[in-house]
TORDO-112346 format. One record per residue (C-alpha): x, y, z. Coordinates in steps of 0.5 Angstrom, whole numbers, plus 500, padded with zeros to 3 digits. Each point is the difference from the previous one (the first is absolute). Example, Ala and Ser with C-alpha at 12.3 -4.5 7.8 and 13.67 -1.06 7.14 Angstrom:
// residues 2
525491516;502507498;
//
This chain:
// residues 124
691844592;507500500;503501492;502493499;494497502;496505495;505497494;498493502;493502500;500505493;504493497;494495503;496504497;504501494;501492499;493498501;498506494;505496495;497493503;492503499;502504492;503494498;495496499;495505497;500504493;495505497;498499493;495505496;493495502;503499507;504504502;503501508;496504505;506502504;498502507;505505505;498502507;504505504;499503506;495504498;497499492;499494497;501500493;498495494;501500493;499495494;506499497;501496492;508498501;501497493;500509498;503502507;493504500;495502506;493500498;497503506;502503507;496501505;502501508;497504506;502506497;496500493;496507499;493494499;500498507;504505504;493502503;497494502;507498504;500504505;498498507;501492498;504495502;506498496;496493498;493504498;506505496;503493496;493498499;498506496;507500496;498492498;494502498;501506496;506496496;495495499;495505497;506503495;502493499;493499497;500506497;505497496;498495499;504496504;498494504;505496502;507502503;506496505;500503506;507501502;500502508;507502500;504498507;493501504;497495503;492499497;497503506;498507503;500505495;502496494;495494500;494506503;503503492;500494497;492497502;498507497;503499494;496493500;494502501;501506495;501495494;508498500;501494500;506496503;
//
Protein backbone atom coordinates (compact mmCIF):
# COMPACT_ATOMS: atom_id res chain seq x y z
CA UNK A 1 0.00 0.00 0.00
CA UNK A 2 1.51 2.88 -1.05
CA UNK A 3 2.12 5.97 1.91
CA UNK A 4 -0.44 8.30 0.77
CA UNK A 5 -3.32 5.66 0.43
CA UNK A 6 -2.53 4.48 4.03
CA UNK A 7 -3.12 8.43 5.55
CA UNK A 8 -6.29 8.37 3.77
CA UNK A 9 -7.41 5.07 5.23
CA UNK A 10 -5.89 5.90 9.23
CA UNK A 11 -7.73 9.54 8.40
CA UNK A 12 -11.16 7.32 7.57
CA UNK A 13 -10.55 5.76 10.29
CA UNK A 14 -9.79 8.39 12.38
CA UNK A 15 -13.09 10.10 11.13
CA UNK A 16 -15.45 7.58 11.59
CA UNK A 17 -13.74 7.03 15.43
CA UNK A 18 -15.07 10.86 16.19
CA UNK A 19 -18.50 10.41 14.42
CA UNK A 20 -19.42 6.78 16.53
CA UNK A 21 -17.33 8.66 20.14
CA UNK A 22 -19.60 11.56 19.68
CA UNK A 23 -22.58 10.33 20.50
CA UNK A 24 -21.61 8.04 23.07
CA UNK A 25 -21.01 8.95 26.86
CA UNK A 26 -20.09 6.55 29.84
CA UNK A 27 -21.65 7.63 33.19
CA UNK A 28 -20.91 5.61 36.64
CA UNK A 29 -24.29 3.32 36.23
CA UNK A 30 -23.78 2.96 32.41
CA UNK A 31 -20.67 3.23 31.59
CA UNK A 32 -18.92 2.81 27.88
CA UNK A 33 -17.71 -0.61 26.63
CA UNK A 34 -14.92 0.52 24.42
CA UNK A 35 -14.00 -2.16 22.08
CA UNK A 36 -10.39 -2.25 19.85
CA UNK A 37 -9.50 -4.78 17.42
CA UNK A 38 -5.85 -5.03 15.82
CA UNK A 39 -4.42 -7.73 14.02
CA UNK A 40 -3.91 -10.09 16.42
CA UNK A 41 -5.86 -9.31 20.26
CA UNK A 42 -9.07 -7.73 21.04
CA UNK A 43 -9.21 -5.47 23.49
CA UNK A 44 -12.48 -4.42 25.64
CA UNK A 45 -12.70 -2.20 28.62
CA UNK A 46 -15.78 -0.37 30.72
CA UNK A 47 -15.13 3.00 30.84
CA UNK A 48 -16.93 5.74 33.13
CA UNK A 49 -15.90 9.36 31.45
CA UNK A 50 -17.60 11.51 33.74
CA UNK A 51 -13.82 10.71 36.08
CA UNK A 52 -11.84 9.74 32.64
CA UNK A 53 -11.65 6.06 34.85
CA UNK A 54 -11.46 2.77 33.18
CA UNK A 55 -13.39 0.32 35.41
CA UNK A 56 -12.14 -3.11 33.62
CA UNK A 57 -9.64 -4.07 30.89
CA UNK A 58 -10.02 -7.36 29.28
CA UNK A 59 -8.33 -8.39 26.07
CA UNK A 60 -6.82 -11.83 24.60
CA UNK A 61 -3.87 -11.27 26.61
CA UNK A 62 -5.56 -11.34 30.07
CA UNK A 63 -3.60 -14.08 32.28
CA UNK A 64 -7.83 -15.42 32.75
CA UNK A 65 -8.04 -16.65 29.40
CA UNK A 66 -4.64 -16.90 27.99
CA UNK A 67 -5.01 -20.96 28.23
CA UNK A 68 -8.36 -21.27 26.61
CA UNK A 69 -7.44 -19.06 23.62
CA UNK A 70 -5.05 -21.05 22.25
CA UNK A 71 -5.79 -23.26 19.13
CA UNK A 72 -9.41 -20.79 18.40
CA UNK A 73 -10.46 -18.57 15.81
CA UNK A 74 -10.18 -14.61 16.31
CA UNK A 75 -14.13 -14.79 16.48
CA UNK A 76 -14.35 -17.93 19.06
CA UNK A 77 -11.06 -15.75 20.86
CA UNK A 78 -13.56 -12.15 21.25
CA UNK A 79 -16.26 -14.55 22.28
CA UNK A 80 -14.57 -15.15 25.21
CA UNK A 81 -13.27 -11.66 25.90
CA UNK A 82 -17.29 -10.60 25.56
CA UNK A 83 -18.10 -13.12 28.05
CA UNK A 84 -15.57 -12.51 30.42
CA UNK A 85 -16.06 -8.61 30.76
CA UNK A 86 -19.65 -9.59 31.16
CA UNK A 87 -18.94 -11.71 34.30
CA UNK A 88 -16.58 -9.03 35.81
CA UNK A 89 -19.11 -6.68 34.80
CA UNK A 90 -21.49 -8.35 36.84
CA UNK A 91 -19.30 -8.70 39.36
CA UNK A 92 -19.61 -5.21 39.97
CA UNK A 93 -22.56 -5.22 39.80
CA UNK A 94 -23.03 -3.45 36.40
CA UNK A 95 -25.67 -4.33 33.97
CA UNK A 96 -26.27 -1.93 31.78
CA UNK A 97 -23.19 -0.14 29.47
CA UNK A 98 -23.33 1.80 25.93
CA UNK A 99 -21.36 0.14 23.21
CA UNK A 100 -18.97 2.13 21.58
CA UNK A 101 -17.31 0.07 18.45
CA UNK A 102 -15.04 2.82 17.79
CA UNK A 103 -14.57 2.99 13.82
CA UNK A 104 -15.11 -0.89 13.31
CA UNK A 105 -18.00 -2.02 11.62
CA UNK A 106 -20.47 -4.31 13.95
CA UNK A 107 -19.49 -7.49 12.23
CA UNK A 108 -16.83 -10.30 12.81
CA UNK A 109 -14.87 -10.03 15.76
CA UNK A 110 -16.72 -7.16 17.25
CA UNK A 111 -20.20 -8.44 17.16
CA UNK A 112 -19.08 -12.13 17.82
CA UNK A 113 -17.73 -9.74 21.55
CA UNK A 114 -20.60 -8.06 21.73
CA UNK A 115 -23.22 -11.33 21.35
CA UNK A 116 -21.25 -12.86 24.30
CA UNK A 117 -21.48 -10.04 26.33
CA UNK A 118 -25.43 -10.12 25.78
CA UNK A 119 -25.69 -13.29 26.53
CA UNK A 120 -23.34 -13.02 29.63
CA UNK A 121 -25.98 -10.35 31.20
CA UNK A 122 -24.70 -6.79 29.82
CA UNK A 123 -27.34 -5.04 28.52
CA UNK A 124 -27.27 -2.44 25.45
Amino acid sequence: MRRNELLKKRAKYRKRVFRVRKKIFGTPDKPRLSVYRSLRHIYAQLIDDTQGRTLITVSTLSPEIRDEIKNKKKAEQSFLVGKLIAEKANSMNIENVVFDRRGFRYHGRVKALADAARENGLKF
